[in-house]
VEXKOLDO-943303 format. One record per residue (C-alpha): residue number from 1; residue in one letter; x, y, z. Coordinates in steps of 0.05 Angstrom, whole numbers. Example, Ala and Ser with C-alpha at 12.3 -4.5 7.8 and 13.67 -1.06 7.14 Angstrom:
<nugus>
{nugu 1; "A"; {246; -90; 156}}
{nugu 2; "S"; {273; -21; 143}}
</nugus>
This chain:
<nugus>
{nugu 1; "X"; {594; -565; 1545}}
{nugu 2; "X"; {521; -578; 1536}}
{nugu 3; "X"; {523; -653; 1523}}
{nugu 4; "X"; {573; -658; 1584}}
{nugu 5; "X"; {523; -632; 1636}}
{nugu 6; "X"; {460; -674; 1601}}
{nugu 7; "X"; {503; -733; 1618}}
{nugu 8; "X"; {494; -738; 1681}}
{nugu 9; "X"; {421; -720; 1678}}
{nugu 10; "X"; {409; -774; 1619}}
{nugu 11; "X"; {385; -832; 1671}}
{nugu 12; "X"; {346; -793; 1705}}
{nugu 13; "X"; {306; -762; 1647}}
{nugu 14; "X"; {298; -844; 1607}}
{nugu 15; "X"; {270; -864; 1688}}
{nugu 16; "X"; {218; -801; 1680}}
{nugu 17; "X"; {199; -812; 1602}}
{nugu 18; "X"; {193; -891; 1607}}
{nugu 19; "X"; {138; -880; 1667}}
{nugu 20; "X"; {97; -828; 1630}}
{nugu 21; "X"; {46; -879; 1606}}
{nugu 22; "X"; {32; -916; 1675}}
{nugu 23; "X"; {27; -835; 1708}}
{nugu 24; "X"; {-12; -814; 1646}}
{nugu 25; "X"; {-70; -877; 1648}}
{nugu 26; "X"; {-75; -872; 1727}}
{nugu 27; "X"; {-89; -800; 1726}}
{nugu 28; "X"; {-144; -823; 1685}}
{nugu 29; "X"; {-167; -867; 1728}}
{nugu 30; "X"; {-248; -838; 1756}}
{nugu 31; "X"; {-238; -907; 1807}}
{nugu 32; "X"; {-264; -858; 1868}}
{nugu 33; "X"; {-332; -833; 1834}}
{nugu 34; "X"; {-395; -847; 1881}}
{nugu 35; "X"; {-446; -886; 1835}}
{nugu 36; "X"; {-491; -911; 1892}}
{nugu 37; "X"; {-504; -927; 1955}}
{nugu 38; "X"; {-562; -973; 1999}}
{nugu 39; "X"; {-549; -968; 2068}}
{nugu 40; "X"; {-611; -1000; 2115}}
{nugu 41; "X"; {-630; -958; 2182}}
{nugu 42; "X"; {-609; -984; 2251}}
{nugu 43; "X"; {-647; -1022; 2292}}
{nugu 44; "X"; {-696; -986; 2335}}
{nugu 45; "X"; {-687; -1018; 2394}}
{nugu 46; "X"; {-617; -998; 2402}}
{nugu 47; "X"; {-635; -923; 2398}}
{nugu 48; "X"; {-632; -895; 2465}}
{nugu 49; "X"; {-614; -841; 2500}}
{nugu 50; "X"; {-540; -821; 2502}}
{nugu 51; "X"; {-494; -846; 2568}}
{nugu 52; "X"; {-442; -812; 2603}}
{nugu 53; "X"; {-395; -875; 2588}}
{nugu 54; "X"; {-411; -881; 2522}}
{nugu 55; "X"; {-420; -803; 2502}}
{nugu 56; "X"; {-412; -807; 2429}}
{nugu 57; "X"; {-461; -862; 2414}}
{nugu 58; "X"; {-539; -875; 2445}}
{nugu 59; "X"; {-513; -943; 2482}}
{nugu 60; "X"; {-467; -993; 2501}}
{nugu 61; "X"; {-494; -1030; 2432}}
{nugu 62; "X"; {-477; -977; 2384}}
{nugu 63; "X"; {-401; -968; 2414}}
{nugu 64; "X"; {-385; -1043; 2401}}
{nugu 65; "X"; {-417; -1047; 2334}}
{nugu 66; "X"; {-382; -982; 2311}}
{nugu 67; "X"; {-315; -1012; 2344}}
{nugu 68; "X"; {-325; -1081; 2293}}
{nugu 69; "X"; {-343; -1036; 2235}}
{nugu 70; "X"; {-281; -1000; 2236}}
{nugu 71; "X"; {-234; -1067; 2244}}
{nugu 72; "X"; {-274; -1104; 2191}}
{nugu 73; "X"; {-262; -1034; 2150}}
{nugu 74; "X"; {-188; -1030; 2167}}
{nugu 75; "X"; {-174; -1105; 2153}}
{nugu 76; "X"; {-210; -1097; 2080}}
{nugu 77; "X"; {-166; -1033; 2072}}
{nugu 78; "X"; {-96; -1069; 2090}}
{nugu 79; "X"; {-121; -1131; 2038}}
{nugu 80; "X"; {-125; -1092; 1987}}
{nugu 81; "X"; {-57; -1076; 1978}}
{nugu 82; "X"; {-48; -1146; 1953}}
{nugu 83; "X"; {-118; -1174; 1937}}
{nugu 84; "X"; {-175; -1143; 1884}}
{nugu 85; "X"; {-216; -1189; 1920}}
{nugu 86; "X"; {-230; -1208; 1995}}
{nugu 87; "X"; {-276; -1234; 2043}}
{nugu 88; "X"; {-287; -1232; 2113}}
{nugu 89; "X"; {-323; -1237; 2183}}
{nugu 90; "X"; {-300; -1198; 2243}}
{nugu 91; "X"; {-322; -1190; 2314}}
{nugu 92; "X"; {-351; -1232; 2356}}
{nugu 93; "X"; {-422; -1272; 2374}}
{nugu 94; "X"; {-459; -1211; 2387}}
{nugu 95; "X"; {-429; -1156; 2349}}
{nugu 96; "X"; {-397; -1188; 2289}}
{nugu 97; "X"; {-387; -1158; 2210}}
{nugu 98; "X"; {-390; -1196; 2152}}
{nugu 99; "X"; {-372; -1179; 2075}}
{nugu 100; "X"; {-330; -1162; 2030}}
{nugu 101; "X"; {-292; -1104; 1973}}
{nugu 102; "X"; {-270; -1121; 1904}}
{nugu 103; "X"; {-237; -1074; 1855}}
{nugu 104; "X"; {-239; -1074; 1776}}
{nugu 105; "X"; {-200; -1128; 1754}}
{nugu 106; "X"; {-160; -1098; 1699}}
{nugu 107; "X"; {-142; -1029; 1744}}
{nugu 108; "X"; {-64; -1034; 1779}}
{nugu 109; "X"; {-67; -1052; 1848}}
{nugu 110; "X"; {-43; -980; 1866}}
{nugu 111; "X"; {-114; -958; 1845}}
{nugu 112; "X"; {-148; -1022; 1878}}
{nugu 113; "X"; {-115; -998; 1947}}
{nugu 114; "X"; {-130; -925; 1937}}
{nugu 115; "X"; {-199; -938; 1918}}
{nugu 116; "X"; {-213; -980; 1980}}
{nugu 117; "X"; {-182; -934; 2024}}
{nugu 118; "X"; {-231; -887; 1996}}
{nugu 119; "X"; {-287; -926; 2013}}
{nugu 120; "X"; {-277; -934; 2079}}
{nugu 121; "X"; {-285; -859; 2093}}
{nugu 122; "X"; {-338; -862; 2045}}
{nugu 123; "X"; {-379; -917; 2079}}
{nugu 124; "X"; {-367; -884; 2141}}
{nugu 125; "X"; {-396; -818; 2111}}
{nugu 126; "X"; {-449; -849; 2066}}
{nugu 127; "X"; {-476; -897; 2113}}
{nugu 128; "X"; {-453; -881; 2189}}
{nugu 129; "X"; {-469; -939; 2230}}
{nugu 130; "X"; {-520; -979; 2184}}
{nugu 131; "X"; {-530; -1051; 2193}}
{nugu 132; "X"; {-517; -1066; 2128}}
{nugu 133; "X"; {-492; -1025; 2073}}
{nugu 134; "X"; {-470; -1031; 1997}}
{nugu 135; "X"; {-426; -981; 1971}}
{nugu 136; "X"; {-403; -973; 1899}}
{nugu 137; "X"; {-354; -931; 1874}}
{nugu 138; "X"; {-324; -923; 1793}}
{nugu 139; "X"; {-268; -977; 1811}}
{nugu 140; "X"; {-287; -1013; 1874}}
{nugu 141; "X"; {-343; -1033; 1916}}
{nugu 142; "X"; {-361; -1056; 1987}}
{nugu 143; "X"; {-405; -1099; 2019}}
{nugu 144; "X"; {-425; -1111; 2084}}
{nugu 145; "X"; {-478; -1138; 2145}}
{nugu 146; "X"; {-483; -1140; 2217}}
{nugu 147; "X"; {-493; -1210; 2243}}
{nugu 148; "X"; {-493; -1254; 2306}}
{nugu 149; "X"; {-451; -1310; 2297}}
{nugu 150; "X"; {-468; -1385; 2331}}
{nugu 151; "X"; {-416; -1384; 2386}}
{nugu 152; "X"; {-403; -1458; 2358}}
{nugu 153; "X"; {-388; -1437; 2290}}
{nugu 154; "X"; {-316; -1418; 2273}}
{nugu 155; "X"; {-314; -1351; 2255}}
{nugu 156; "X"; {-269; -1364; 2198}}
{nugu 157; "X"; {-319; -1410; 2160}}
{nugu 158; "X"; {-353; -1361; 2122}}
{nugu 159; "X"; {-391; -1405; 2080}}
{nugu 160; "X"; {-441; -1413; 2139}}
{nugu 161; "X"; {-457; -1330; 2133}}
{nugu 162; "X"; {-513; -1318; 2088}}
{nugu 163; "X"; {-485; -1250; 2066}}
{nugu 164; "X"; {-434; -1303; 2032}}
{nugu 165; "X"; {-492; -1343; 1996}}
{nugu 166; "X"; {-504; -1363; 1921}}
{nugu 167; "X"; {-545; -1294; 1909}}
{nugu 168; "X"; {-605; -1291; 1871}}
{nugu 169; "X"; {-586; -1240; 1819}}
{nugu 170; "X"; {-637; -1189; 1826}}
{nugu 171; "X"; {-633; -1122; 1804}}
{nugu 172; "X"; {-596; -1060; 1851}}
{nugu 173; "X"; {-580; -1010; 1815}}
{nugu 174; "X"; {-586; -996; 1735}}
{nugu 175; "X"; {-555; -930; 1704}}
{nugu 176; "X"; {-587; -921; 1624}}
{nugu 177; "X"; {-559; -861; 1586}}
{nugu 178; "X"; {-614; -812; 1564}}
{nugu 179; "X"; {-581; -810; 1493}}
{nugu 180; "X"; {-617; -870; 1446}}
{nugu 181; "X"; {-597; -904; 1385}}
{nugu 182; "X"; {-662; -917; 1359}}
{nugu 183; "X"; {-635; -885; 1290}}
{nugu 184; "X"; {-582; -933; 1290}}
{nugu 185; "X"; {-598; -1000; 1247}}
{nugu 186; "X"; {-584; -1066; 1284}}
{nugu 187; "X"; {-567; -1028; 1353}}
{nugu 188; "X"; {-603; -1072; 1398}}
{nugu 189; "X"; {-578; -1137; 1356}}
{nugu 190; "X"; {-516; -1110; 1364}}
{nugu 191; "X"; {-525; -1104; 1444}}
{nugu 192; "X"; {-561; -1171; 1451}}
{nugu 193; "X"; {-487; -1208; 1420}}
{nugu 194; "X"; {-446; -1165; 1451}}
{nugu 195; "X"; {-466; -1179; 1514}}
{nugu 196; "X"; {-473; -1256; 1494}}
{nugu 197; "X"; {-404; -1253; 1482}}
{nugu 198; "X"; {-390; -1224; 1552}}
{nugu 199; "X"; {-434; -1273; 1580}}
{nugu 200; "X"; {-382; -1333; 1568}}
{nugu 201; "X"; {-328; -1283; 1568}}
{nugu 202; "X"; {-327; -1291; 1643}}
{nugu 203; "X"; {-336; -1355; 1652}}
{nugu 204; "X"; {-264; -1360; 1610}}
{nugu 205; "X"; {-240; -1298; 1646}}
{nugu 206; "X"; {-248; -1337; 1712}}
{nugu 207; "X"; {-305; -1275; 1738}}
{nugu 208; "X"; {-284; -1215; 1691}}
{nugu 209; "X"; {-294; -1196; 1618}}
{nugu 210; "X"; {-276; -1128; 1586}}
{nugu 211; "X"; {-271; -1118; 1505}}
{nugu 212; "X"; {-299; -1090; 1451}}
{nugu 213; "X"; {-353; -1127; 1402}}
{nugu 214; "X"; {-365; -1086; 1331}}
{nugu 215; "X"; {-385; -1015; 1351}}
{nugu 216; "X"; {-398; -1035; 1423}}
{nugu 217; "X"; {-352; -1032; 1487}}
{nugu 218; "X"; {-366; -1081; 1546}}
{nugu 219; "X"; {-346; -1096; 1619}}
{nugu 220; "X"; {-373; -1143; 1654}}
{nugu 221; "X"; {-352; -1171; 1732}}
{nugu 222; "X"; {-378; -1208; 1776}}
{nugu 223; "X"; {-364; -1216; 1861}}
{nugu 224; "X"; {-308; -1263; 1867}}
{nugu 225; "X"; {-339; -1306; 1910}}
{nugu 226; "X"; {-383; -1331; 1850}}
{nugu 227; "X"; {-380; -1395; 1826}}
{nugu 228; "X"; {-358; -1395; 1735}}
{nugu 229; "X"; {-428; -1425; 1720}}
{nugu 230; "X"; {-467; -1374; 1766}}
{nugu 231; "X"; {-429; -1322; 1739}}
{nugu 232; "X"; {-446; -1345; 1666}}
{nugu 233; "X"; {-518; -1337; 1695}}
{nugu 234; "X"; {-521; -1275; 1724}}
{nugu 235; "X"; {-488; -1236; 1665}}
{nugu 236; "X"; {-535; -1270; 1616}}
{nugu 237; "X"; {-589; -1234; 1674}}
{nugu 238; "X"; {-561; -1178; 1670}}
{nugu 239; "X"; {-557; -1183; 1597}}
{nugu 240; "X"; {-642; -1191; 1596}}
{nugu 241; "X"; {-645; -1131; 1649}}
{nugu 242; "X"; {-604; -1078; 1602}}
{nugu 243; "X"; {-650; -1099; 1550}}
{nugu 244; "X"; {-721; -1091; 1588}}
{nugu 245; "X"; {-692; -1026; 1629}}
{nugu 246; "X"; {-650; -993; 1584}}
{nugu 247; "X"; {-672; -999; 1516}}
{nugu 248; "X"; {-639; -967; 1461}}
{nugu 249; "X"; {-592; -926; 1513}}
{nugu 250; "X"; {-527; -922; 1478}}
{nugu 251; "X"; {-501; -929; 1552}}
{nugu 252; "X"; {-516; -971; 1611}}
{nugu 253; "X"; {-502; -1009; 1677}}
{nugu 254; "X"; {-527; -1058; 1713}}
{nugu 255; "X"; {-520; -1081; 1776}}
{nugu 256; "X"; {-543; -1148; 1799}}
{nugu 257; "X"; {-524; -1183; 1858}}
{nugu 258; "X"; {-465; -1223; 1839}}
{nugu 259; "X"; {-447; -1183; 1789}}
{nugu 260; "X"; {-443; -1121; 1741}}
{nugu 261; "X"; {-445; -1115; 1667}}
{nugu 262; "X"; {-444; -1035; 1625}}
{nugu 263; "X"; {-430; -1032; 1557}}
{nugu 264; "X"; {-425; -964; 1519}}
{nugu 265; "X"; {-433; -942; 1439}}
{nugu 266; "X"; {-382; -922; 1400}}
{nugu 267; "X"; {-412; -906; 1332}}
{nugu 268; "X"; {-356; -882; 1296}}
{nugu 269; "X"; {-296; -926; 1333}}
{nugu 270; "X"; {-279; -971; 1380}}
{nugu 271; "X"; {-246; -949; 1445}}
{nugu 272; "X"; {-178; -963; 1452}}
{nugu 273; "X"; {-175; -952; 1521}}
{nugu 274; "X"; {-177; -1015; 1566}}
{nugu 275; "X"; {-188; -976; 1634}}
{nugu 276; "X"; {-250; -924; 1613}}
{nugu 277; "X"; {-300; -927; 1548}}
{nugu 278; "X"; {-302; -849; 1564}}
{nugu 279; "X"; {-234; -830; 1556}}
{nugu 280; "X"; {-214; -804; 1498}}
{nugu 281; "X"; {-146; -808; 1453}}
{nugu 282; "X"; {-154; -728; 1447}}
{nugu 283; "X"; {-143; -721; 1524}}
{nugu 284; "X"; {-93; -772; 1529}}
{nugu 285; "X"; {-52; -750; 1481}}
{nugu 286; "X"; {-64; -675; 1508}}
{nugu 287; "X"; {-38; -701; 1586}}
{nugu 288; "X"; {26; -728; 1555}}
{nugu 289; "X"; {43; -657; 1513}}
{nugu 290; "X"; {35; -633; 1589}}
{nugu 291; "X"; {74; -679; 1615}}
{nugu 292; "X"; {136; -689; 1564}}
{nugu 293; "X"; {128; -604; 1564}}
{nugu 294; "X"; {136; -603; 1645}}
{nugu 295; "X"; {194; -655; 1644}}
{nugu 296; "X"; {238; -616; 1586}}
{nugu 297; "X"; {225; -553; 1620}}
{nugu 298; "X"; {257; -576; 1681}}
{nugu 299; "X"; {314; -608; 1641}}
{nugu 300; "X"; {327; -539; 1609}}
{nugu 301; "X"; {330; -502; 1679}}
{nugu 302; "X"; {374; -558; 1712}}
{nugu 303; "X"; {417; -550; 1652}}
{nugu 304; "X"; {420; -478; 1657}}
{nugu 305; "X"; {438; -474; 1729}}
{nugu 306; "X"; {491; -525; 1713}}
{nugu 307; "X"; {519; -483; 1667}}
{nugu 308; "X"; {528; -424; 1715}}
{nugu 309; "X"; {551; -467; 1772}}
{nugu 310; "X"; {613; -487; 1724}}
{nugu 311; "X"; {617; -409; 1694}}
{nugu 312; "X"; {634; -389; 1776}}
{nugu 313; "X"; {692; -455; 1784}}
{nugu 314; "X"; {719; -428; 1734}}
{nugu 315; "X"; {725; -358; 1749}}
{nugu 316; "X"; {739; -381; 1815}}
{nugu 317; "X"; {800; -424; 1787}}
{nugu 318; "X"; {825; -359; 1749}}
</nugus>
């Protein structure tokens, strides 16, 4: 009787237990965490008072360049559905937005979309109507600058924006863990070839390099507009940065512009987990007893209303 009515049920359960892993490593997934922002102040000249046909912003000025904002942020938000990378310029010659998002490289491109969409209501809550703004979250990060555009340039040609320039790799943001490992022999020899490693990691990984060196775990990324040899340069900067502003911090990140390297100490293991150093096999291994506990329960009740459904044909049939 029992195996009869798990029969039907038996593709249904294999569908649920073969896609515990993928639900299991997204819900671990911190993509949507705020790590900074720098969002520069709007132009004073623009700041008047408010107008009856524009009620909602102080001028004509500030309705247009709100109305470009949100179609450059829409357009970067329907991109990412199939892109973990894309640039762009929208508007027109006197209220035009330039920039770009880009997502982790090894998270799915359900997360990449999810964590842009994010960002756009971020940016907009972060940063209002800014001229320019950089926004970084966990898993994704935007970029972007009001501009006026030449009305003989072609909109399209991005290369003549200067947002969309070789940059020069200066420091925007660092993040150093308070813990140290100055009790640890070799730690910042250790650090110093890690990130070496990472440095032509991503010049072989085409822009992105995430693995594990000894007792260290690194990640390092850089905007994908960046050319392989520039890259290779401004991970080997942010290399010399982690060492001058973070020493001995068993944790850091650093941003630069054109790229982003962290690395974090394991001193008993190496992570195994490709998505977050933090993560832990405890937890994962706790979210799947959860999980695999949630699914059989269900099983049992959809069995066990089964089995009364047949217990009243029959006593119907009698």
């Amino acid at each position: 009787m029992v195996v009869h009515l798990i029969s039907p049920l038996a593709p249904i359960l294999a569908l649920i237990i073969l896609s515990l892993p993928s639900i299991i490593n997204t819900s671990q997934l911190d993509y949507d965490t705020l790590v900074f922002k720098q969002c520069d102040s709007l132009d004073a000249n623009i700041l008047q008072r408010p107008t009856t046909k524009y009620p909602h912003y102080s001028n004509q000025n500030l309705f247009l360049r709100a109305q470009a904002l949100s179609s450059f942020l829409r357009k970067l938000e329907s991109e990412s559905y199939r892109s973990k990378f894309y640039k762009t310029l929208v508007g027109n010659e006197q209220h035009a937005v330039s920039g770009w998002f880009q997502c982790r490289e090894d998270y799915p491109s359900e997360i990449c979309h999810r964590c842009v969409s994010d960002l756009r209501d971020i940016s907009y809550r972060v940063c209002g109507n800014a001229t320019s703004a950089r926004v970084h979250l966990r898993g994704c990060h935007l970029i972007y600058k009001f501009e006026r555009v030449e009305t003989h340039s072609a909109p399209s040609n991005h290369h003549n924006h200067k947002l969309f320039e070789t940059p020069e790799h200066g420091l925007i943001h660092k993040v150093c863990d308070g813990a140290t490992a100055e009790t640890f022999a070799g730690f910042e020899e250790m650090k110093t070839e890690a990130l070496t490693v990472a440095e032509t990691g991503v010049v072989d990984g085409h822009g992105f390099y995430e693995d594990s060196y000894k007792l260290l775990h690194v990640v390092a990324q850089c905007d994908g507009h960046v050319e392989a040899c520039d890259c290779g340069e401004c991970v080997s900067a942010a290399a010399a940065a982690a060492a001058e502003e973070c020493p001995w911090s068993i944790a850091g990140q650093i941003y630069l512009e054109g790229c982003y390297v962290g690395y974090t100490y394991h001193p008993h293991e190496s992570p195994d987990d490709s998505y977050h150093e933090e993560d832990s096999k405890v937890n994962t291994e706790k979210s799947l007893a959860i999980v695999v506990g949630g699914v059989a329960a269900l099983v049992l009740v959809a069995i066990f209303f089964m089995f009364l459904k047949s217990l009243r044909k029959k006593g119907d049939d009698c």
